[in-house]
C-alpha positions in Angstrom: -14.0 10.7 -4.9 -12.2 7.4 -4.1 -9.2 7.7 -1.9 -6.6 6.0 -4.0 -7.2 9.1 -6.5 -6.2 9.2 -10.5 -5.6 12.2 -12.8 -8.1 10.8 -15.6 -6.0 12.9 -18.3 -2.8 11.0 -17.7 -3.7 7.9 -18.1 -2.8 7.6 -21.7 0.4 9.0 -20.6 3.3 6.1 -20.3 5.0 8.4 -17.8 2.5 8.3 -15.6 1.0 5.1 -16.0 3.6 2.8 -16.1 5.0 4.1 -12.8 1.9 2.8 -10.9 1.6 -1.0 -10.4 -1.1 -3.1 -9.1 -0.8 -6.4 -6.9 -3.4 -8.9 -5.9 -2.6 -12.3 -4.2 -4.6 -15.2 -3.3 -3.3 -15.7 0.2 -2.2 -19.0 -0.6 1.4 -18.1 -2.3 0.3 -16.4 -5.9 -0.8 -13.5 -7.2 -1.0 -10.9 -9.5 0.9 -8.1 -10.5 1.1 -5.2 -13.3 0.8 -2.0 -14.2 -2.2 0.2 -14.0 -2.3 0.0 -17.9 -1.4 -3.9 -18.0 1.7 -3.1 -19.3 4.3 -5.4 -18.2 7.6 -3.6 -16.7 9.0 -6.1 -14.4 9.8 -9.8 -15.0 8.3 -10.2 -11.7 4.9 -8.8 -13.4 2.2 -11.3 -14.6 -1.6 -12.2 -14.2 -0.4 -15.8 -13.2 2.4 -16.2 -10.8 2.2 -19.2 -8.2 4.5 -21.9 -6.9 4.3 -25.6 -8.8 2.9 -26.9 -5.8 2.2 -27.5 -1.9 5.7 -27.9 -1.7 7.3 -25.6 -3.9 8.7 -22.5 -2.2 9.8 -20.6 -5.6 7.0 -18.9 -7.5 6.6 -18.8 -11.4 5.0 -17.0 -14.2 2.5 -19.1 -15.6 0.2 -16.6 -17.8 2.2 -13.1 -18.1 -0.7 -11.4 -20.5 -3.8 -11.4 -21.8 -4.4 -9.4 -25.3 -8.0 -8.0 -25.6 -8.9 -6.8 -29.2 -12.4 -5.5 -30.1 -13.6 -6.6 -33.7 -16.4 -4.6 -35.7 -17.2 -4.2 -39.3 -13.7 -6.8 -39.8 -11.8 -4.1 -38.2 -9.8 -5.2 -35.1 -8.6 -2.8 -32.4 -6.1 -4.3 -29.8 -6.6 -2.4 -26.5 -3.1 -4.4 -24.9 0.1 -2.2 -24.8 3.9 -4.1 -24.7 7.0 -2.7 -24.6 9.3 -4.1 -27.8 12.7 -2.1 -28.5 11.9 1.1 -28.8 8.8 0.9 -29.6 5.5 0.4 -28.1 2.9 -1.7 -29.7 -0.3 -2.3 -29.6 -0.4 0.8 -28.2 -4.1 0.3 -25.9 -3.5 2.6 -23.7 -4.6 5.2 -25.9 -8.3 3.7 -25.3 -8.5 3.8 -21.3 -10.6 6.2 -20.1 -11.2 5.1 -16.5 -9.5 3.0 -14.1 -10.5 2.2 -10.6 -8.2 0.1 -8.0 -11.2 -0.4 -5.6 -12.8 -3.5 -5.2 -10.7 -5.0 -7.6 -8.5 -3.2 -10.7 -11.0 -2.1 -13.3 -10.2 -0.5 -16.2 -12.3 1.1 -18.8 -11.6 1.2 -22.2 -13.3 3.2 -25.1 -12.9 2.4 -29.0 -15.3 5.0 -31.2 -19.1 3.9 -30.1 -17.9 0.5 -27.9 -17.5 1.0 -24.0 -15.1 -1.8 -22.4 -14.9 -2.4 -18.8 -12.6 -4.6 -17.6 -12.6 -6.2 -13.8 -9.5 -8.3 -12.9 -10.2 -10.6 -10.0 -8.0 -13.2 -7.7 -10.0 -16.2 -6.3 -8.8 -15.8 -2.7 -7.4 -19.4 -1.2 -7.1 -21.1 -5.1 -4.9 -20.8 -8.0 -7.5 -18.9 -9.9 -7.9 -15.6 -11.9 -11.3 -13.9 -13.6 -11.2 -11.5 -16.1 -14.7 -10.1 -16.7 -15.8 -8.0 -19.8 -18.3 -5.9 -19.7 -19.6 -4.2 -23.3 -21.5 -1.1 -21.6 -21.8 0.4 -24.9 -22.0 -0.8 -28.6 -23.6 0.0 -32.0 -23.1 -2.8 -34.2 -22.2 -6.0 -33.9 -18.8 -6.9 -31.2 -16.5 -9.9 -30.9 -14.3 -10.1 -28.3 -10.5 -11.6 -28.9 -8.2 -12.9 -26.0 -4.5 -14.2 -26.5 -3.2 -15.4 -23.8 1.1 -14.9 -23.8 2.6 -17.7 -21.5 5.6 -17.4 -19.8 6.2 -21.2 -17.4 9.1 -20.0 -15.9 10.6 -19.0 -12.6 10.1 -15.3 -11.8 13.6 -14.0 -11.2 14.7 -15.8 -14.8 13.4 -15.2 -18.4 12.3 -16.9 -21.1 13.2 -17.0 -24.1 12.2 -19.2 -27.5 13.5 -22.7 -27.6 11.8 -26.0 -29.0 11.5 -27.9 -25.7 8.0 -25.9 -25.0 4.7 -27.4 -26.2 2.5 -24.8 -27.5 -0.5 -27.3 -28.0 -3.6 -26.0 -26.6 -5.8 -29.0 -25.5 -9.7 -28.8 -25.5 -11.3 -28.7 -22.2 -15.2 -27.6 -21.2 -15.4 -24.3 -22.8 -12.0 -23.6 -23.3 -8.5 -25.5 -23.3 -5.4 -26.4 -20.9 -1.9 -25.9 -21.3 1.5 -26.8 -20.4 4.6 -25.3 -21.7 7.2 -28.1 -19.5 7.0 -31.3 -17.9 6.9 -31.1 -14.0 4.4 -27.4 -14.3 0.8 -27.4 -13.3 -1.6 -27.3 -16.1 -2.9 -23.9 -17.1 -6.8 -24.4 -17.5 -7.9 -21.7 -19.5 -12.0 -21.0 -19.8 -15.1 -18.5 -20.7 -18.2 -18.9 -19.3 -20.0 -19.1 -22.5 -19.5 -20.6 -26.2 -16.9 -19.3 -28.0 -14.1 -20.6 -30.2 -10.3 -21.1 -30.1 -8.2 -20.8 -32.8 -5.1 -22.6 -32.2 -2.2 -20.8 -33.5 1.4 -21.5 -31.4 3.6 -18.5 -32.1 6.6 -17.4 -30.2 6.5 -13.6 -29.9 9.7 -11.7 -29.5 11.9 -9.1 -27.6 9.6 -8.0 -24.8 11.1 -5.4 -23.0 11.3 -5.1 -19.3 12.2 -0.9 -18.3 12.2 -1.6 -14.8 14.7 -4.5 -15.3 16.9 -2.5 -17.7 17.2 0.2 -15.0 18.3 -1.9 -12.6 20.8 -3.5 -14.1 19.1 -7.0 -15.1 18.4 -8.4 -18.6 15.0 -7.2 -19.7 14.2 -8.7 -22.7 12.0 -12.3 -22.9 10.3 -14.2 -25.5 6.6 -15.3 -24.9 4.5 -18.0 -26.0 1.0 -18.2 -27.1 -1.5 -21.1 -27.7 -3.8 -19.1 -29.8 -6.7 -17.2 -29.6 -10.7 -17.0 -27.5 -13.0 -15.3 -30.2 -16.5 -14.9 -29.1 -19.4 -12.5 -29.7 -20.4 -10.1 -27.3 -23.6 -7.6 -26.9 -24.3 -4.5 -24.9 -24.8 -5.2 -21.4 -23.2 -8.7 -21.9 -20.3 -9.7 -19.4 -17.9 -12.4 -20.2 -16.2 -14.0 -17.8 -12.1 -15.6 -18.4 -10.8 -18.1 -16.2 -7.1 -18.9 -15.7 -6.6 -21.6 -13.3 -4.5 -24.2 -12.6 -7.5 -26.4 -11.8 -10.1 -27.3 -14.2 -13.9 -25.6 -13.2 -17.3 -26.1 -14.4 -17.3 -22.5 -16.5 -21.1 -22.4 -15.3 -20.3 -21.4 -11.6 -18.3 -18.6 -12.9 -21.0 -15.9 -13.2 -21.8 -16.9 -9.2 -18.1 -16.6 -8.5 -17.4 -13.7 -9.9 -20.1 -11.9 -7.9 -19.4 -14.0 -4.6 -15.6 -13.5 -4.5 -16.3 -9.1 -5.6 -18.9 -9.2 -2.7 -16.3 -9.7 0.2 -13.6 -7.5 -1.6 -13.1 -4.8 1.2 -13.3 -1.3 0.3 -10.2 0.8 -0.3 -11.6 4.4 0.8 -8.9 5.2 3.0 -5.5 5.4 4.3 -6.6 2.6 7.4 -8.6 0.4 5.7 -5.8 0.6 2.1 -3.7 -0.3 5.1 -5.1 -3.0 6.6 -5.9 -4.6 3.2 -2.2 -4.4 1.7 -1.5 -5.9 5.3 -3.6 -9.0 4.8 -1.6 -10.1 1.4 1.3 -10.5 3.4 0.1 -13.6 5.2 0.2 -16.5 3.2 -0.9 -20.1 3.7 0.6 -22.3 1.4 0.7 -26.2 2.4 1.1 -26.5 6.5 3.3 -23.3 7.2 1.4 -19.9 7.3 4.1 -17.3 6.3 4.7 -13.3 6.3 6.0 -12.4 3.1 8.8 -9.6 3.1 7.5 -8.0 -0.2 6.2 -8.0 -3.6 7.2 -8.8 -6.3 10.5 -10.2 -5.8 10.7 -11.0 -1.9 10.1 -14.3 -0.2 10.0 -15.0 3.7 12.9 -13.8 5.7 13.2 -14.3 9.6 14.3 -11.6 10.1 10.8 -9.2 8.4 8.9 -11.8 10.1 9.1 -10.8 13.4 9.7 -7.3 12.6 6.3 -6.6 10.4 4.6 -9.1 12.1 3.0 -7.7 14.6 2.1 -4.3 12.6 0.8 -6.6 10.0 -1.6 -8.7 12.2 -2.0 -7.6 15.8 -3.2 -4.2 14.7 -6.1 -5.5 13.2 -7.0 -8.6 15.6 -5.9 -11.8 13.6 -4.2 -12.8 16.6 -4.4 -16.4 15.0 -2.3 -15.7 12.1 -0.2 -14.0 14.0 0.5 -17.0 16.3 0.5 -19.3 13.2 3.2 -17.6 11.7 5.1 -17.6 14.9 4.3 -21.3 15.3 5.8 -22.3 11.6 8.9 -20.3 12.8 9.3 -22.0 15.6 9.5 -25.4 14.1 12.1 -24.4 12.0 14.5 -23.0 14.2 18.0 -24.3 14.9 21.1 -23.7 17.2 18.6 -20.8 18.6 18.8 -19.5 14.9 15.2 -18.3 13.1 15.7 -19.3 9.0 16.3 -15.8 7.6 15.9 -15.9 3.8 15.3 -19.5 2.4 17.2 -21.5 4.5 19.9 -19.5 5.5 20.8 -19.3 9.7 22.4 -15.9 9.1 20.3 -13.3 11.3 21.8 -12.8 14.4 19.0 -10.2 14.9 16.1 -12.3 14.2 15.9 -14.3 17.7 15.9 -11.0 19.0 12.8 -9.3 17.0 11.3 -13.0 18.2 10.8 -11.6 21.4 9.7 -8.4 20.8 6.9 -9.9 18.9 6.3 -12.0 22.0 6.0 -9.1 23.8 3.5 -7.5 21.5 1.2 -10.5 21.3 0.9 -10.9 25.2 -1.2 -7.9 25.1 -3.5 -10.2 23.2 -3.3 -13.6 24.8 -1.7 -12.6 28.3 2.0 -13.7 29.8 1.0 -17.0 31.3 0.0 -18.3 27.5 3.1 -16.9 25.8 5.3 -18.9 28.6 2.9 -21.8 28.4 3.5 -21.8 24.6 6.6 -20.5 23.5 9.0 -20.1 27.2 11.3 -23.6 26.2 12.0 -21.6 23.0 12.9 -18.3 24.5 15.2 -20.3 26.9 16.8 -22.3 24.4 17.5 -19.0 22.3 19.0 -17.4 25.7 20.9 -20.6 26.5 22.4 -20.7 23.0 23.5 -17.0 22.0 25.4 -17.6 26.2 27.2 -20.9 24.7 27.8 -19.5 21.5 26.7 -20.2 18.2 29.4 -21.2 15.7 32.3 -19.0 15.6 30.2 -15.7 14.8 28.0 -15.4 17.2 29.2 -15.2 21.0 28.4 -13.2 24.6 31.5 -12.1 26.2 32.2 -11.7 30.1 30.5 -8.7 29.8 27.3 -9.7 28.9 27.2 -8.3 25.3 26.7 -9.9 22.2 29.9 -9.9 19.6 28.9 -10.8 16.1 31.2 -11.1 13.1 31.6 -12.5 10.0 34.2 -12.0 7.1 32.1 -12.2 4.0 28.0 -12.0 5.7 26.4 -9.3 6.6 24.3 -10.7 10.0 22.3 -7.5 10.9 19.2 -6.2 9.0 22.5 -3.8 7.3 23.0 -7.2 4.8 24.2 -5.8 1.7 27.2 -7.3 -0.1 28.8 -6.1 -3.0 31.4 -8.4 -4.4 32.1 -10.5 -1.5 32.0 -7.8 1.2 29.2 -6.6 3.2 28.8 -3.0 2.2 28.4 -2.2 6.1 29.6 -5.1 8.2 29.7 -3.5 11.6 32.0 -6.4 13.2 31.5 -6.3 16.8 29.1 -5.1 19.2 26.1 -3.9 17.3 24.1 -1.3 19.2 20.8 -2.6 18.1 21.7 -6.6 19.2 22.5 -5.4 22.3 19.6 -3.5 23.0 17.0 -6.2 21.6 19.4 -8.7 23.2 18.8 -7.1 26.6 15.2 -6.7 25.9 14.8 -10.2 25.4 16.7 -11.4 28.7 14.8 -9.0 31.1 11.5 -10.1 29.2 12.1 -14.3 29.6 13.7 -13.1 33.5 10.0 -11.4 33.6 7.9 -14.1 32.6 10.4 -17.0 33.8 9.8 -15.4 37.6 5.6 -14.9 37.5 6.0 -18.7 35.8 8.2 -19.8 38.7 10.6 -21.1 36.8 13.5 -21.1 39.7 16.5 -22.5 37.7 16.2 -20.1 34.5 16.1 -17.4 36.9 18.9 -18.3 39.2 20.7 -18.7 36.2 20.0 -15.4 34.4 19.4 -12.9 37.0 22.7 -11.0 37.3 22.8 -10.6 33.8 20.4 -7.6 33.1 22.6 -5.3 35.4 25.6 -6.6 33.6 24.5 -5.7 30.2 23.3 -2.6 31.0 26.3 -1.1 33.0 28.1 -2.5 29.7 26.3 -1.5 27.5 26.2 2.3 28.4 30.3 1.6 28.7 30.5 0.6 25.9 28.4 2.2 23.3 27.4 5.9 24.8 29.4 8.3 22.9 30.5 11.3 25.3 31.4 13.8 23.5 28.2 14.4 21.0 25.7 12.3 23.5 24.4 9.9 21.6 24.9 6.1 20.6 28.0 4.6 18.6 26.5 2.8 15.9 28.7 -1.0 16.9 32.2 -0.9 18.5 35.1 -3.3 18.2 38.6 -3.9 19.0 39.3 -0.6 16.6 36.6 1.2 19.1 33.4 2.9 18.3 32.3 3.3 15.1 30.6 7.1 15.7 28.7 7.0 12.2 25.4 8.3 12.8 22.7 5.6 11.8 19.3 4.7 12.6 20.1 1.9 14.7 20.3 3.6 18.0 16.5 4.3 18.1 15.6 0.9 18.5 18.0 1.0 21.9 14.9 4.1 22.9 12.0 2.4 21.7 12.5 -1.2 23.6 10.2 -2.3 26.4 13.1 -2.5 28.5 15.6 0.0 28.0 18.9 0.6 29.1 19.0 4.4 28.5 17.8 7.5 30.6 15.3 10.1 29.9 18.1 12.4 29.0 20.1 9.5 26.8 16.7 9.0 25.1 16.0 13.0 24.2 19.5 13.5 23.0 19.6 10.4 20.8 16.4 11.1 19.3 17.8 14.5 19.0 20.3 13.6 16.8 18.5 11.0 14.5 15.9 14.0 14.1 18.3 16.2 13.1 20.6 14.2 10.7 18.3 10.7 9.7 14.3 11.7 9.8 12.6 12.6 6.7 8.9 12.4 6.1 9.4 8.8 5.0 11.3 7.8 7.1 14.8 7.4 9.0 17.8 7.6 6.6 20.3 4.8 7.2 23.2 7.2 7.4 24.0 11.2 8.0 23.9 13.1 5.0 27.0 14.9 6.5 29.0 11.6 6.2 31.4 11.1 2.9 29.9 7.7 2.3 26.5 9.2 2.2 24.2 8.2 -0.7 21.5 10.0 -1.4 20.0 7.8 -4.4 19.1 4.7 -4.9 19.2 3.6 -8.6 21.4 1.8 -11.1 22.5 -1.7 -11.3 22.5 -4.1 -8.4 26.0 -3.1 -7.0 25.4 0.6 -7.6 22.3 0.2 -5.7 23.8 -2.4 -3.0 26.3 0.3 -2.1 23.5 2.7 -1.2 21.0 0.6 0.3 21.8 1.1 3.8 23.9 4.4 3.4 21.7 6.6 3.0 18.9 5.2 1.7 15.4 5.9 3.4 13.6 3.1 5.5 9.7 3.0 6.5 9.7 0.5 9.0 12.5 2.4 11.7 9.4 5.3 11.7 7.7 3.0 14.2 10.5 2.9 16.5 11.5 6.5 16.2 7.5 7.5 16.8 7.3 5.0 20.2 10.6 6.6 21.8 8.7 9.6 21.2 5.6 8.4 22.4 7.0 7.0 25.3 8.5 10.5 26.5 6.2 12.8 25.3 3.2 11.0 25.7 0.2 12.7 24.1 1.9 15.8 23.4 3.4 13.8 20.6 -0.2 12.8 19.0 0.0 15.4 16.2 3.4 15.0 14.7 2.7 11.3 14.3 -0.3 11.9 12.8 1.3 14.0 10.2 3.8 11.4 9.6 1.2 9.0 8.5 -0.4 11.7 6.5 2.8 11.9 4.9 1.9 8.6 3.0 -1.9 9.3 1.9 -0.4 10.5 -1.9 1.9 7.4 -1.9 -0.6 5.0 -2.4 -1.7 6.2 -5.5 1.9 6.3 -7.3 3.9 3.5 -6.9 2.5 0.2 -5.5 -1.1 1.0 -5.2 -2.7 0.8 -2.0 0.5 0.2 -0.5 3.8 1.5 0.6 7.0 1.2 -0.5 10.0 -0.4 0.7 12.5 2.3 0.6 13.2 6.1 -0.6 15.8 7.9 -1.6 17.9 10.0 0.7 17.7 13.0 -0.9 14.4 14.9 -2.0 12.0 14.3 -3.6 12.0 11.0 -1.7 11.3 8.9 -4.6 9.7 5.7 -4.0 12.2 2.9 -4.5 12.8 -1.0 -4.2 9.9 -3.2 -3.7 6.2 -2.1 -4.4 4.7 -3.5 -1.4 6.6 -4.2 1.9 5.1 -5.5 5.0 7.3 -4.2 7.7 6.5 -0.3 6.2 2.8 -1.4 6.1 2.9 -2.9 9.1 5.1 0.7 11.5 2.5 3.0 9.9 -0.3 0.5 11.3 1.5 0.4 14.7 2.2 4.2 14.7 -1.7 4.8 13.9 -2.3 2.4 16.8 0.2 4.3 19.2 -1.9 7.7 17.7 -5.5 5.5 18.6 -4.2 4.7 22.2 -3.3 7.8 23.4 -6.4 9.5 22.2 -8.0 6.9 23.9 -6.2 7.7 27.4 -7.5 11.3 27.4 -11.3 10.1 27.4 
């Protein structure tokens, strides 16, 4: 039985299907995303979605759709399903039998004596999707009818009908191209045998989007399509649709098609579903190699980079994309400031989660390389956060970092709702501090086996200083664990996630017994089995689901709400005291996440939960830095087995 598991019954059931959405990408900025019954819920969904160009860091939808109808004996049966108001029609779905995620999405349609199988396929390192057919069973004679519905548009927007889009379909070897607007690729659009297209331009209407309604968004969009493919099909034929924004020579897509399927990894488990979800992360797009935050709606943010990255690559040896990604950071920082999302310089955290995926990588390419390549950055970061950086970002006489901002939120706690950040912790952060004396004992560290005198002369007296300050400042007597920041008003006591980074550190400032009672307490009021909640339940500001509109959802996304990726810091501090003691409760805390990758984003895991139980699966359908702590957490699991041999 394959590991990403579906009950066969319910796939005709919308409530079922519709909540479980595939994702594909072609490592090079594009990919492909819908659900499991090609039902489009999301504007983000689409079979085409890809940036213009080299140099275009947005991504649109090019092709949303593809209709497939069967046609015997002049009766037509469409096996697509869309959501109009209200209604759904064609209603398809009712003709899946099967549907299999691994090695590509394939889905299985019967209509009376014809047997449909349907393979979807993304050309790795191109702008290039197959669709092959298969008839596996047939009595009479079968055409096969595609419609493509084209969207041309960004993905966060809509479209909508208007009389600026050309609708012309122009002929091209076996097929045609197309293009909606000036300044868009072409969309080449071809079978690998003869068969005919009837042009027919036609704006269809009122698509609705239920995952956009639910959160708040406008969810209705108007689509346009070209026309129609008709072409006959017999039993055991497979034909074979490409969408690309390159022309091709439809006769190499037969050898494609088996090539690219051949070196599609198998997903028949929780490490290897894993590992691939983790590789669609990295992209390559022009000269930069990036980490994407998420999918669908998530770009590159600083911040995720550094945090996932590791998890993402290192656990699986592509110690070259990991440096890669590192390196097209690097070239972009400013003021000692990483680029959090877009172009922002608004993470005063990210420098910091820069070093601590320093120190992972040195495990990999040893201390004297990491100096070699990366020690004038780490300095001028140092150097910078000591001077100051604008008026937000300072480090008092004490040796701690103060960080404020009136209307940004400049921790990974970012949300804002109507001008205010919904949790702006002004101050000292507990989390800064402890990555921020991290990072000055590691560069002291490397700086002094490098024998770089000066930085050291310079730096030395500050690890003792931030330390005795830190403890000062931050430990919170009375209950014995961590106040979440503190400023001029004093320590804020909420009880948050934040303080297990402070235990998980390379270089920690805390005690055995400091450690044991703060993970005491986050075990008692935060941990769930996915994940940390990002506030106490017993707090009045508590929020225990996430749903609604954007504010509504804004307001409980880091008060409550469940986060995958602080599991990896809450297992290390664990590991790190309890040593192999601890190998069975984290092993159950990945277990936790086996039924997860067959009902949400398959394959994959989530970016948040709710608060509350069940712990529904929430936000993004694919995030790399929960991918990436339940990789690190099964390599923490694989290393202390490995000490006991």
């Amino acid at each position: 039985m394959a590991f990403i598991h579906f009950d066969k019954t319910e796939l005709g059931n919308l409530e079922y299907s519709l909540q479980r959405e595939m994702l594909s990408t072609n490592r090079a900025g594009g990919y492909m995303s819908t659900t499991m019954v090609c039902c489009n819920t999301r504007k983000y969904h689409g079979l085409m979605v890809c940036p213009k160009d080299d140099f275009d860091d947005e991504l649109y939808v090019l092709l949303s759709s593809v209709d497939e109808t069967i046609v015997q004996h002049d009766q037509s049966f469409n096996l697509a399903i869309h959501r109009y108001p209200g209604i759904y029609e064609p209603r398809g779905h009712k003709y899946i039998t099967d549907f299999n995620y691994t090695p590509s999405p394939t889905i299985t349609y019967r209509v009376g004596g014809v047997i449909l199988k349907k393979e979807l396929l993304w050309i790795h390192s191109r702008t290039q999707l197959l669709i092959r057919y298969t008839l596996l069973e047939a009595r009479s004679r079968t055409w096969l009818r595609l419609r493509p519905f084209l969207a041309f548009r960004n993905r966060h927007e809509l479209s909508h009908a208007n009389s600026s889009a050309d609708g012309r379909a122009f002929p091209i070897v076996n097929g045609v191209k197309c293009r909606l607007y000036d300044k868009f690729p072409w969309l080449n659009m071809q079978i690998n045998s003869a068969s005919e297209f009837n042009a027919a331009p036609d704006w269809y209407l009122n698509f609705e989007y239920l995952e956009e309604m639910k959160r708040g968004y406008p969810y209705h969009e108007d689509l346009l399509t070209p026309g129609y493919f008709e072409t006959e099909i017999e039993k055991g034929q497979s034909i074979i649709f490409s969408c690309s924004t390159q022309e091709i020579d439809p006769s190499t897509l037969d050898i494609t098609f088996t090539d690219e399927i051949a070196r599609r990894s198998d997903k028949n488990d929780l490490l290897s579903c894993l590992r691939h979800s983790a590789r669609q992360f990295i992209v390559k797009h022009g000269n930069k190699t990036e980490l994407v935050a998420g999918y669908p709606w998530f770009g590159r943010w600083g911040r995720d980079t550094f945090i996932a990255l590791p998890g993402i690559t290192l656990t699986q040896g592509a110690v070259d994309s990991c440096v890669d990604v590192i390196n097209t950071m690097t070239r972009e920082m400013k003021d000692g400031l990483f680029p959090n999302m877009g172009n922002a310089y608004n993470s005063v955290d990210a420098p910091m989660w820069f070093f601590w995926t320093l120190q992972a990588l040195e495990k990999h390419i040893g201390g004297k390389e990491i100096w070699k390549l990366y020690g004038s950055k780490m300095k001028d970061i140092l150097n910078a956060y000591k001077k100051g950086i604008g008026e937000h970002i300072k480090v008092h006489d004490n040796g701690l970092i103060w960080a404020s901002h009136p209307t940004h939120a400049i921790t990974w706690m970012d949300a804002v709702v109507d001008g205010q950040p919904v949790t702006g912790r002004e101050g000292y952060q507990v989390e800064i501090n402890a990555l921020w004396y991290n990072a000055v004992y590691y560069t002291l560290t490397l700086a002094t086996e490098n024998g770089d005198k000066k930085f050291v002369r310079e730096w030395k007296k500050y690890p003792e200083l931030i330390k005795k300050s830190f403890i000062e400042t931050f430990w919170y007597e009375e209950e014995e664990y961590l106040a979440d920041y503190v400023n001029e008003h004093g320590q804020n006591t909420f009880i948050r996630p934040n303080q297990i980074i402070a235990c998980s550190l390379p270089y920690c400032m805390l005690n055995d017994y400091q450690k044991v009672s703060v993970i005491r307490i986050v075990r008692r009021h935060l941990l769930t089995p996915k994940g940390l909640r990002t506030l106490s339940p017993r707090n009045p500001l508590y929020e225990g689901r996430y749903e609604g509109d954007q504010n509504a959802r804004d307001k409980a996304y880091h008060q409550g709400t469940v986060w995958v990726w602080l599991l990896e810091h809450y297992a290390k501090a664990n590991f790190d005291l309890a040593g192999r003691s601890y190998i069975h409760e984290a092993e159950e805390m990945v277990k936790n996440f086996e039924e997860d990758l067959s009902s949400y984003g398959l394959a994959s895991v989530a970016e948040i939960y709710d608060g509350d139980p069940p712990y529904t699966q929430r936000g993004a359908i694919s995030q790399a830095w929960s991918v990436g702590a339940i990789l690190r957490i099964i390599e923490m699991i694989e290393m202390y087995k490995g000490k006991a041999k």
